[in-house]
N, C-alpha and C positions, 0 to 999 in steps of 0.2 A: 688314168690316175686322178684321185681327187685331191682341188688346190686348195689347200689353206691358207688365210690371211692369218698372220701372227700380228696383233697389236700390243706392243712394249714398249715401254722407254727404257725398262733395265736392260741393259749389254747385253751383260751377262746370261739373264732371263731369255734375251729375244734367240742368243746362239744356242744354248740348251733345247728350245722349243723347236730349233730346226733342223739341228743335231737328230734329236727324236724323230723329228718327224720323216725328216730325207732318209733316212733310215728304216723307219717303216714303210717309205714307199709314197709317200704323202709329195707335192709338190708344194713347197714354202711359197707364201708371197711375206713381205714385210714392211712395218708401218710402225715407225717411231713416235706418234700422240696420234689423239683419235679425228684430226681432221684430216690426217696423211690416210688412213684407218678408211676413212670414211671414202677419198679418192681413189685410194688403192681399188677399193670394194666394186666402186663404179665403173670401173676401166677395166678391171680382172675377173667377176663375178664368180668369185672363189665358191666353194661349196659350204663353207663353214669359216666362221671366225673367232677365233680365241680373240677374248680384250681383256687388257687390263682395267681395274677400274681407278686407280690411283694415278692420275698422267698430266704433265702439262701441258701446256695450249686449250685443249678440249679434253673432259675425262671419259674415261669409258661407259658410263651412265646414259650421259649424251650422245656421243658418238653416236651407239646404240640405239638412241631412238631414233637421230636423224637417220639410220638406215633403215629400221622398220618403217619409216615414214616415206620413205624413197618408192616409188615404182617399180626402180628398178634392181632394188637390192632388198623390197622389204621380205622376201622368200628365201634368203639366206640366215641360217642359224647361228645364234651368236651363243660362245660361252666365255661366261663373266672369269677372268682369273685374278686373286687378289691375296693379298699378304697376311689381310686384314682377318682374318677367319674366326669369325665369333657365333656363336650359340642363336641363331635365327637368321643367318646373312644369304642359307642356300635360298631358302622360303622368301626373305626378301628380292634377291634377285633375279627369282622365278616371277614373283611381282611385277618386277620393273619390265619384264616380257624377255629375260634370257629364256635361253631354254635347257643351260645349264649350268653348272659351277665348281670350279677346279682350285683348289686353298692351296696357296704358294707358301712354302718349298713344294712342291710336286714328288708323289712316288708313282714313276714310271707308269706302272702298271696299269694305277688310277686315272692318270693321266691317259695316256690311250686305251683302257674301257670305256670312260668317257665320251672320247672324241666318235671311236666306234660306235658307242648306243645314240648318238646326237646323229651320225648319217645317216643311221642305219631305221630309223624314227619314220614310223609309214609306209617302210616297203614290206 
């Protein structure tokens, strides 16, 4: 079973994401701002990471890089999720070195073809 790290600070958001996800079979990890994000990642070496990019303590921008900059986590994919979803932000975030991007409210479906085409990346 592949682990997912859910990075959120909405409630709401982070139970929805696990809901989804335990459901399809996925094993949740969870990480309330992105330095918890960043430990969790270290410890658990999930296969994939959803972030937020709007968070406090550390934002998901950051987070992010400090874990591609990690040894041991920079081989884990991260996809950017955000509220914010404006006309250039997937293309931006592909930039910043996500390697994908999922616009909240989430529809289901998009939400895990996503997560599917991000695992599934090179095999």
């Amino acid at each position: 079973m592949k682990k997912i790290l859910i990075v959120e600070d909405n409630e709401k958001n982070l139970k929805l994401f696990k809901l989804i996800l335990d459901s399809n079979g996925y094993i949740s990890l969870l990480a309330r701002n992105g330095e918890e994000g960043i430990r969790v990642a270290c410890e658990q070496s999930p296969d994939l990471i959803l972030m937020d990019i709007q968070m406090p303590v550390l934002g998901g921008v950051d987070a992010m890089r400090q874990i591609k900059a990690n040894e041991k986590t920079r081989h884990i994919p991260v996809i950017a999720t955000t509220a914010y979803a404006m006309k250039g932000d997937k293309e931006l975030f592909l930039e910043f070195g996500f390697e994908s991007y999922i616009s909240k409210p989430i529809r289901i479906k998009d939400f895990l073809d996503t997560i599917e085409a991000v695992l599934n990346k090179g095999k």
